[in-house]
Each structure stands twice: as structure tokens, then as C-alpha cells.
C-alpha positions in Angstrom: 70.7 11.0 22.3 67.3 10.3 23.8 65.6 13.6 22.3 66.8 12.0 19.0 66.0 8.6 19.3 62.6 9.6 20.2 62.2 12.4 17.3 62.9 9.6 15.0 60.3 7.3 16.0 57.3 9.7 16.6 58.4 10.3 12.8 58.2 7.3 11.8 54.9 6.4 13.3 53.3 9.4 11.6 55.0 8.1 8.2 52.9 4.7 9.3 50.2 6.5 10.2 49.6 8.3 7.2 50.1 5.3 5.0 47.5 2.9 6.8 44.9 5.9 6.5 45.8 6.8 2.5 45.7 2.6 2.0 41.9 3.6 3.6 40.9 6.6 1.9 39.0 7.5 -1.3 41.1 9.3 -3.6 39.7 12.5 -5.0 37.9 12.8 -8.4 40.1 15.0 -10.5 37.2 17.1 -11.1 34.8 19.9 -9.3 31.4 20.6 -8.2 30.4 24.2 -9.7 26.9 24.3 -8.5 23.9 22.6 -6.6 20.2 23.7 -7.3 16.9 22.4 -6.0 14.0 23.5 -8.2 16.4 26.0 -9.6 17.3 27.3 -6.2 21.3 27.6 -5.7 22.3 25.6 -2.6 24.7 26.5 0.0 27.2 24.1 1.4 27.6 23.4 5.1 25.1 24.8 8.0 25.1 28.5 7.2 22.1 28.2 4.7 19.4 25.8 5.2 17.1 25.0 2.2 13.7 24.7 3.6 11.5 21.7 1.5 7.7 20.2 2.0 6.7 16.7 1.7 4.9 14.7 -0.4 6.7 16.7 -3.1 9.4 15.8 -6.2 12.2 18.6 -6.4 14.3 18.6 -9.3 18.2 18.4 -8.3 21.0 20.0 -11.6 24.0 19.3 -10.6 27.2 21.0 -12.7 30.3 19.2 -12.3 33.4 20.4 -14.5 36.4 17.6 -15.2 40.5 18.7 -15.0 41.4 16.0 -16.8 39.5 13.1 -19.0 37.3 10.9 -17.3 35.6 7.7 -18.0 32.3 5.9 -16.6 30.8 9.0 -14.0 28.0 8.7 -12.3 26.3 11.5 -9.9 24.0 10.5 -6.9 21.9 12.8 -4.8 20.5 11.2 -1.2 18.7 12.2 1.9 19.5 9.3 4.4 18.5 8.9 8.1 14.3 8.4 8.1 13.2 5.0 9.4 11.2 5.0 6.7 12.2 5.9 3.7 15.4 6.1 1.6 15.5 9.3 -0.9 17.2 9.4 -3.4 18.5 9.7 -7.4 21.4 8.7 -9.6 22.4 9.4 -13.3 23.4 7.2 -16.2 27.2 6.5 -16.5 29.2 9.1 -19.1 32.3 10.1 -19.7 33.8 13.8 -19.3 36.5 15.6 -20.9 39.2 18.0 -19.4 38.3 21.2 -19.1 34.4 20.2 -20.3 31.0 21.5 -17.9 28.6 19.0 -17.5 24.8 19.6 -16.0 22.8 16.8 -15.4 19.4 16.2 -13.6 18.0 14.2 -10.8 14.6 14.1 -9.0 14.2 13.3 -5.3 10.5 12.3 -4.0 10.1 13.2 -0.5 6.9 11.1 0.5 4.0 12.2 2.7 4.8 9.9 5.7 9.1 11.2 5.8 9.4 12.6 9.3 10.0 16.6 9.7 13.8 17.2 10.7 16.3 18.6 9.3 18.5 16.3 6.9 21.7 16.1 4.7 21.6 16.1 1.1 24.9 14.3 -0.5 25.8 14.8 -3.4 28.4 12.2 -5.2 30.5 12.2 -8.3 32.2 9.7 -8.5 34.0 6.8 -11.4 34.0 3.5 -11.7 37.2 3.1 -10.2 36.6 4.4 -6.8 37.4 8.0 -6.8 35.1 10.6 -6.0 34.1 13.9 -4.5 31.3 14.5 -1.8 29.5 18.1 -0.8 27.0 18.3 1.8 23.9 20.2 1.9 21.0 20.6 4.5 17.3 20.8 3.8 14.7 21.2 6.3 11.6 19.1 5.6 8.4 20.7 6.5 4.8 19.8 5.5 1.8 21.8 3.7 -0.4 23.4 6.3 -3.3 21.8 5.0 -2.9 18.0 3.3 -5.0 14.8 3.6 -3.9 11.5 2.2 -6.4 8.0 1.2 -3.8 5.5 3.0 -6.0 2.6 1.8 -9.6 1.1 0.4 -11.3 -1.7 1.8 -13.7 -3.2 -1.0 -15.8 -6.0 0.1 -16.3 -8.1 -1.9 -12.9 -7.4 -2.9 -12.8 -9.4 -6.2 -16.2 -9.5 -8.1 -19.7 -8.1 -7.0 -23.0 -9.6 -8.3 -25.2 -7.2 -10.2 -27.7 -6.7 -7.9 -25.6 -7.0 -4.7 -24.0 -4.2 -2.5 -20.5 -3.4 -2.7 -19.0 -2.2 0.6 -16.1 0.6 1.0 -14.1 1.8 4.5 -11.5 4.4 3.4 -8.5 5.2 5.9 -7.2 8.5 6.1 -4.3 9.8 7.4 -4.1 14.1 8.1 -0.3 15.3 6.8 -0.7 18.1 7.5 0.2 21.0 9.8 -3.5 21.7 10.7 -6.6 20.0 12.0 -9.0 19.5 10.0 -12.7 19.0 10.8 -15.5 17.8 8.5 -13.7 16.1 5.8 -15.8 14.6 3.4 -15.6 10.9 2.7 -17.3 9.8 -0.6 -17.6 6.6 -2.8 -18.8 6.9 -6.5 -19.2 4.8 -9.7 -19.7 7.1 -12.3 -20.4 5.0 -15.3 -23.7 3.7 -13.3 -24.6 6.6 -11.9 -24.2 5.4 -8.2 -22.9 7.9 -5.1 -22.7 6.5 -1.4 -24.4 8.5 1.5 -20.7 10.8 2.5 -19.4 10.4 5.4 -17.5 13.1 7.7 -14.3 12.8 9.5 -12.5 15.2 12.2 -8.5 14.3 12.1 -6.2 16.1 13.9 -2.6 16.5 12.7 -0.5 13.4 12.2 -4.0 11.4 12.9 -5.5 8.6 10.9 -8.8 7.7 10.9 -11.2 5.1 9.3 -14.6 5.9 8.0 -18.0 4.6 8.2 -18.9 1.7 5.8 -20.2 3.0 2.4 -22.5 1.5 0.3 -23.3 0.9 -3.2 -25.8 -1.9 -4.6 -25.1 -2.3 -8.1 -28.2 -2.0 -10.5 -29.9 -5.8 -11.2 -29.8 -5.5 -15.3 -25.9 -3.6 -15.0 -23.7 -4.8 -18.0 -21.2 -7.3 -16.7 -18.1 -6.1 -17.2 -14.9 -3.7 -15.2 -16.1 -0.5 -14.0 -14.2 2.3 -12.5 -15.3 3.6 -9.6 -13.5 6.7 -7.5 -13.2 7.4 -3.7 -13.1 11.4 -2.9 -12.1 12.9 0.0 -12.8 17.0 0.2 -11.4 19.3 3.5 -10.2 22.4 3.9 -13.4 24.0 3.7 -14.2 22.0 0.5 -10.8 23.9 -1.3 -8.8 20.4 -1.3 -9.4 17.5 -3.1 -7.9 14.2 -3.0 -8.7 10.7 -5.2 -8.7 7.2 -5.8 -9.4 5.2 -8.3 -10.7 1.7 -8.1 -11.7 -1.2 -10.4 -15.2 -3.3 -9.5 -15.7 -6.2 -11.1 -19.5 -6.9 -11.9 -21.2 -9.9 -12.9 -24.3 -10.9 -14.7 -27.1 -11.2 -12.1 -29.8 -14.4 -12.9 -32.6 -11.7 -11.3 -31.8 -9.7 -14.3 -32.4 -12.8 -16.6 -35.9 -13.8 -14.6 -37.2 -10.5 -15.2 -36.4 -10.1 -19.1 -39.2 -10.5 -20.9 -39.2 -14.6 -22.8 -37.6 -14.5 -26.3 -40.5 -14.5 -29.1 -41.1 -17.4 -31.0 -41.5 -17.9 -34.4 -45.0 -17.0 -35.7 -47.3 -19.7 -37.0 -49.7 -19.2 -39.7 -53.1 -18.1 -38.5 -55.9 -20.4 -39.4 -58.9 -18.2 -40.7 -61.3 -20.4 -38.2 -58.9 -19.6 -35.4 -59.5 -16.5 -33.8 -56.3 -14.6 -33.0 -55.8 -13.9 -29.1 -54.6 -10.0 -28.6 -51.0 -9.7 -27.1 -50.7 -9.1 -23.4 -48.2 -5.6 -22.3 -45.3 -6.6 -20.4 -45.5 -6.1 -16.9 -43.5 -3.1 -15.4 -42.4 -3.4 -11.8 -40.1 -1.5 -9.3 -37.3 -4.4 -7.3 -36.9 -2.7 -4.1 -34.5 -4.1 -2.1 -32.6 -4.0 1.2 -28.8 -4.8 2.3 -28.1 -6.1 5.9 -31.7 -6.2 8.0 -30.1 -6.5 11.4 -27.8 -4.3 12.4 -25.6 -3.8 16.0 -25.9 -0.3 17.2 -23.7 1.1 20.4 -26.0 3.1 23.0 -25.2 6.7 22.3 -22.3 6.3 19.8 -22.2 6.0 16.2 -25.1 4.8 13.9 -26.0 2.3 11.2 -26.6 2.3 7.6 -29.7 0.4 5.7 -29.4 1.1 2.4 -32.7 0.7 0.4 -32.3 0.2 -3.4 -35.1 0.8 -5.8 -34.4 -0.6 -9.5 -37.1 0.5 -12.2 -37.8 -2.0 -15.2 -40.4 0.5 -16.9 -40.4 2.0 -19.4 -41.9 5.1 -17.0 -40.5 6.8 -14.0 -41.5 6.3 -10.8 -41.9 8.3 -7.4 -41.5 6.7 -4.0 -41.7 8.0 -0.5 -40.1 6.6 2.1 -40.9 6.6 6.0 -39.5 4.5 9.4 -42.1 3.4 11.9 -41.2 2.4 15.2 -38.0 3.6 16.4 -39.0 7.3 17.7 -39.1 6.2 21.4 -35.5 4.5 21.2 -33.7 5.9 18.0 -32.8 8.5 15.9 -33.7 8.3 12.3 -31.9 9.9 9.0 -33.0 9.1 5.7 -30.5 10.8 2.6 -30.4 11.9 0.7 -34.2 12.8 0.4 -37.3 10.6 1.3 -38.7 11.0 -1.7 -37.2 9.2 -4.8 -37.7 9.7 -8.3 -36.7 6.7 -10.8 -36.4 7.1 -14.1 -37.5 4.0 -16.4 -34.3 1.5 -16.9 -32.9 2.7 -13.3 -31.5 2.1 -10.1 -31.6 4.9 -7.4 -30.4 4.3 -3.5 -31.9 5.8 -0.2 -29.9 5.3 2.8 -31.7 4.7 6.7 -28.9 6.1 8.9 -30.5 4.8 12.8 -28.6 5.9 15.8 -29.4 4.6 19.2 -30.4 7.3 21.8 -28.9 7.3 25.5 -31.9 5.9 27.0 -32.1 2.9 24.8 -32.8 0.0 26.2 -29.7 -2.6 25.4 -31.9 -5.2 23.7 -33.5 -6.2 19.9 -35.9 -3.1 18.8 -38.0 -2.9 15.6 -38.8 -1.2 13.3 -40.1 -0.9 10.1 -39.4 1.1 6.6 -42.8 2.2 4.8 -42.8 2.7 1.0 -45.7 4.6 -0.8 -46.1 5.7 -4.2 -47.0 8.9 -5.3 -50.7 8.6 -4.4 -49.8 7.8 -0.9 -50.1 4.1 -1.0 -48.5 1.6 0.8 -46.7 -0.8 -1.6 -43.9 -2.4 0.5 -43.4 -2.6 4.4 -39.7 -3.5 5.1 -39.2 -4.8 8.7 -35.6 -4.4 9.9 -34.4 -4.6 13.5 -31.0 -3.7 15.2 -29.3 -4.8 18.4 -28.9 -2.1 21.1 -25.6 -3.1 23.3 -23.8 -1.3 25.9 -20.2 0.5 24.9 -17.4 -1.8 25.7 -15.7 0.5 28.2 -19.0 0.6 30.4 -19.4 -3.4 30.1 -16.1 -3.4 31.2 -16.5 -1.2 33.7 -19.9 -2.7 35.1 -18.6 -6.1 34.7 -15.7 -4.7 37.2 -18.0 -3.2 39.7 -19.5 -6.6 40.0 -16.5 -8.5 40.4 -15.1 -5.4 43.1 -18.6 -6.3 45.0 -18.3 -10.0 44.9 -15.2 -10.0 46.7 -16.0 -7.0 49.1 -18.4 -9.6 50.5 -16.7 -12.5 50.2 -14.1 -10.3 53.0 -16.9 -9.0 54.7 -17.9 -12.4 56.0 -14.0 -13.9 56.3 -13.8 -10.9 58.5 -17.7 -11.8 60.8 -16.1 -15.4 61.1 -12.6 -14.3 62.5 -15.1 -12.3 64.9 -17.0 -14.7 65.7 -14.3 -17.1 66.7 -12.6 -14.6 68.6 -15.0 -14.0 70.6 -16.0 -17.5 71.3 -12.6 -18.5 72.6 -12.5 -15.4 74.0 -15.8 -16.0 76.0 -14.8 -19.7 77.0 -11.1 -18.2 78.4 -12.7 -15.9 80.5 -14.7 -19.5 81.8 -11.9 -21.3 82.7 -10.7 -18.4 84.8 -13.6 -18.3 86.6 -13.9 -21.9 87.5 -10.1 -21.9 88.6 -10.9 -18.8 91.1 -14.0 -21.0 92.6 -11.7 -23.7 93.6 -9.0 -21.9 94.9 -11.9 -20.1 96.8 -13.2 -23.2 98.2 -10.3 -24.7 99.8 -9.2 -25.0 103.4 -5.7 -24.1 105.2 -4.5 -25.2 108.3 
């Protein structure tokens, strides 16, 4: 009777069971998944085959799904979920199937550079508008390229418009995707349209490192058209085999220097009286602008450099040769000038020469001097440019001196806490050993009977 009564409830409760979870549950789409490709590879459900996939990629995802019966309003989705990141992934338009019908449609699933490498599922939905669906897994393992380099960002400065005449001011951040380390990857700043190309810079990243490069510098030419320009950020590794861009849009404006140097609009011609003799027209005077960006610089003691850029801007109608030369930094610096000393400008042009100064060890943390010669061809002098830079310590060693200092201080701030408890130890110590003394000279002294 018991073995009954308890047959009969344990059926029951599975009855109850199995109606709370179908009142839970999707139902199934009456229809099958025939096939799965990825870039016209055929994927494998489950764990026994694991599609192996690189970042920074788009992989084209055909999916083949055949209906058993008519169905309205389908949809397929692909996903890769589970990156803090990121969320990949794709979904059709809506159609409608018929029974017995083979359908093939396409997705595309952009894994970006920064997605972690793991291993992940792809899901794959089909699914209606009323609910029902089916689900297959698949796993891809997300690797990376041995060798890739991405721009994260470009700092302009100024950021909106720049003033013909003016320097415009790049820092490029770069981040190293890749499984490999690369060394001397070449940082470079261009305007095409005016010619212009920063001194490069040259970055070592390790894998999964981002770094920032050196400021780069480009003065716009004085008489430049106002107007948008396009100008391009390169960065080259891999031996110079990889090459990665960015485009960016500089705004320039009219420069008033420009307008100061034009020559005055003509007049309109007066008769010429026959008793007036007629004066002979003066040429217009050609001159070279040569000018400088920032003229005071900070420089770290043995680390790192700075740039003065020198810009030379031809209003002739000849070209020109310069030579430049720095005076006055040999004992405390070194001195780079690129991309050569000499300069040849053409008539109408504006050419750059960058003064790369780095401070030496032994510099002296102070303000040193120096100066910039600029001859012409025959050797003259025709412009001394005096610039300066500030020699200071590295932070860690100002730091580090600034603790040694501050260790001292209190060293002898104990030392003499320690001489007074001394002191006063032995005072007290010396004016006990009194008192005892005195006591031992009376009893001494008295008399018994």
C-alpha cells in the first residue's frame, strides 16, 4: 500500500516537473541546420574540432538552414560572446521559408585588434518571430598575426585650425598586436599636398605594449592656400615589410605675414607729362623667412632629447642654399641636425631642418646656450638663432636625492635625542652616586655607646 502510494506521487511530481520546465522552454524550430562555414571552411560542432581564427580580421559566416514545414519571419544570428570588450556579432534580414526549401545566407563577424586570445563559442541561431528556434555551438580559437602594429590615436595641436605660418604638432600612440616584438618602428607625419615630412621618429614595443612617440613637427608654409588639407601619419616595422596609416584633416588659415610680404597692388597709370622725367621701376625684393618653433626647451640629463625645428620659406623667384651649424653646446650636449645641414629651397618654397639636442650625463642641471648659425652658399653668416634649453635631473633621482636628504635629516635629529638621553643619564647618574657618598660620611662619623 505504501510502495503504491509512493509510486504514485513520485509520478506525479515528474508529470509537474516536466510541465513547469516545457512552460520554460523554447520550442524547437521545425527546421534544420545543414551546414556552418567560416571563410568557406566547414565547421564542426562541439569540442572535437576547433577552428583556429586571427584578429583584427572580418570572416564571412554561410549558414544553410532547410525548413520541414512553412515558416514565416526567420532571422539567423551568429555571436562570439564572453570578451570584456567587445561583443561580435551578425544577424540577417527577416524572410520566410518553405517546407522542404534550402536556404544559404551570409553574415560577417569582425573580430577587432584589442579581442583577448582564448578560445570562444560561436552560436549560431535560427530562430521566428514567435519564439522558436534552434541553437548549434561552435568553437574558434582566436589568435593574432605574428607581426601587427596598430595607430590607437593622433594628437594634433592645434587640434582645430593652424595659422599658415605656424607649426602644427603630432604625438601618435601605438599599440603592438602582435605576437612579436618589434624594434625600430618608424613613426612619420606627412602633408603631401605641401610637400611637408616630420623628422621620423623610432619606437621599440614589445608584444601587447603601447607606446607614445616623440612630438613631430610641421610648420606650414607662410603664403599656403587657406583651405582643408589631408595630411597622413605612417607607421612602418617589420623590417620596413608592414605598413599602417592614418589619415588626418588640417585646417589652415590665411597668414597676415603672407599679405605683408606680397608685393602692393599697382595703381592705375597716369599720363606722363613730356617735361616730367619718368623714374625707372624698382625689382621687388626677394628674401628667405627663416623661422624657429619653441626657443627654450626642457631636456632630462641623459634621457631623451628635444626638437627645434627651423623653417626656411623662399619668396624668390630663385632657389636658395643654406647651411646650417649649432655653436655652443659641444661641452654639455649632443647635437643632430636632419635631415641634412645643408638646405636647398626652391623659389615659392618652404623646406624644414630639424635640431634634435640631447643632454649628456655630465650636464650640468641648469639653463645652457646655444646658438644656430645660418650661412649661405658663399659661407656667410646671414642669421644667428639663439635658443636655450633647461637641463633638469630625472624625476626618479630627484626623488631619490630629495629622500636621501630627508633619511639624513632625521638620522640626526635621533642622533642628538639619543646624546641628550646620555647626557641626562649620566648626570642623575653622577649625582646618585653623590648622595650615597654623603650618607656613608655620616654614618661614618657617628658615635656609639
Amino acid at each position: 500500500m505504501n510502495r503504491g502510494k509512493i509510486m504514485t506521487f513520485s509520478m506525479v511530481l515528474l508529470v509537474l516537473i516536466s510541465i513547469i520546465a516545457l512552460s520554460g522552454s523554447v520550442s524547437a524550430l521545425n527546421a534544420s541546420i545543414d551546414f556552418v562555414k567560416v571563410d568557406g571552411d566547414a565547421m564542426e560542432p562541439g569540442l572535437n574540432t576547433v577552428q583556429d581564427l586571427e584578429r583584427d580580421n572580418a570572416f564571412e559566416v554561410r549558414v544553410k538552414v532547410t525548413a520541414l514545414s512553412d515558416l514565416d519571419n526567420v532571422e539567423i544570428e551568429a555571436m562570439i560572446t564572453g570578451d570584456h570588450n567587445d561583443r561580435v556579432s551578425d544577424v540577417t534580414d527577416v524572410f520566410d521559408m518553405k517546407a522542404n526549401v534550402s536556404y544559404t545566407k551570409k553574415l560577417e563577424l569582425t573580430f577587432p585588434a584589442r579581442l583577448e586570445l582564448d578560445q570562444y563559442r560561436l552560436r549560431v541561431y535560427v530562430r521566428d518571430r514567435a519564439g522558436d528556434e534552434l541553437q548549434q555551438d561552435y568553437y574558434v580559437q582566436v589568435d593574432t598575426a605574428r607581426n601587427s602594429i596598430k595607430i590607437k590615436s593622433v594628437d594634433l595641436d592645434p587640434a582645430t585650425d593652424v595659422e599658415a605660418g605656424r607649426s602644427i604638432r603630432a604625438i601618435v600612440d601605438v599599440k603592438n598586436y602582435g605576437q612579436k616584438d618589434e624594434d625600430d618602428v618608424k613613426v612619420e607625419f606627412v602633408i603631401p599636398e605641401l610637400s611637408l615630412k616630420a623628422l621620423p621618429d623610432y619606437l621599440d614595443i614589445e608584444a601587447d605594449e603601447t607606446k607614445v612617440s616623440e612630438e613631430l613637427y610641421l610648420r606650414i608654409p607662410v603664403c599656403a592656400e587657406p583651405g582643408q588639407y589631408n595630411g597622413q601619419v605612417k607607421v612602418t616595422y617589420d623590417d620596413g615589410d608592414e605598413v599602417v596609416t592614418q589619415d588626418v584633416v588640417i585646417d589652415v588659415t590665411e597668414s597676415p605675414v603672407c599679405e605683408a610680404n606680397q608685393p602692393a597692388a599697382q595703381q592705375p597709370q597716369q599720363p606722363v607729362q613730356p617735361t616730367q622725367p619718368v623714374q625707372p621701376t624698382q625689382p621687388a625684393q626677394e628674401k628667405t623667412v627663416i623661422t624657429v618653433g619653441a626657443q627654450s626647451q626642457e631636456l632630462i640629463r641623459g634621457e631623451g632629447g628635444a626638437i627645434y625645428p627651423i623653417t626656411f620659406t623662399n619668396s624668390g623667384s630663385e632657389a636658395k642654399t643654406y647651411v646650417v651649424a649649432v655653436t655652443g653646446a659641444d661641452e654639455w650636449a649632443t647635437v643632430k641636425i636632419s635631415p641634412l645641414q645643408t638646405v636647398v629651397v626652391g623659389a615659392g618654397e618652404s623646406k624644414s631642418v630639424y635640431v634634435y639636442v640631447s643632454a649628456k650625463e655630465t650636464a650640468e642641471p641648469a639653463e645652457h646656450s646655444f646658438t644656430v648659425d645660418v650661412k649661405d652658399a658663399s659661407g656667410n653668416v646671414v642669421k644667428q638663432i639663439p635658443l636655450s634649453a633647461s637641463v633638469v635631473d630625472a624625476q626618479g633621482e630627484e626623488k631619490s636625492a630629495s629622500g636621501l636628504k630627508k633619511a639624513l635629516e632625521i638620522a640626526v635629529i635621533v642622533l642628538v635625542v639619543i646624546l641628550i638621553i646620555v647626557a641626562l643619564i649620566v648626570v642623575f647618574t653622577k649625582k646618585k652616586d653623590d648622595e650615597e657618598e654623603e650618607a656613608e660620611d655620616e654614618i661614618s662619623g657617628q658615635t656609639y655607646y
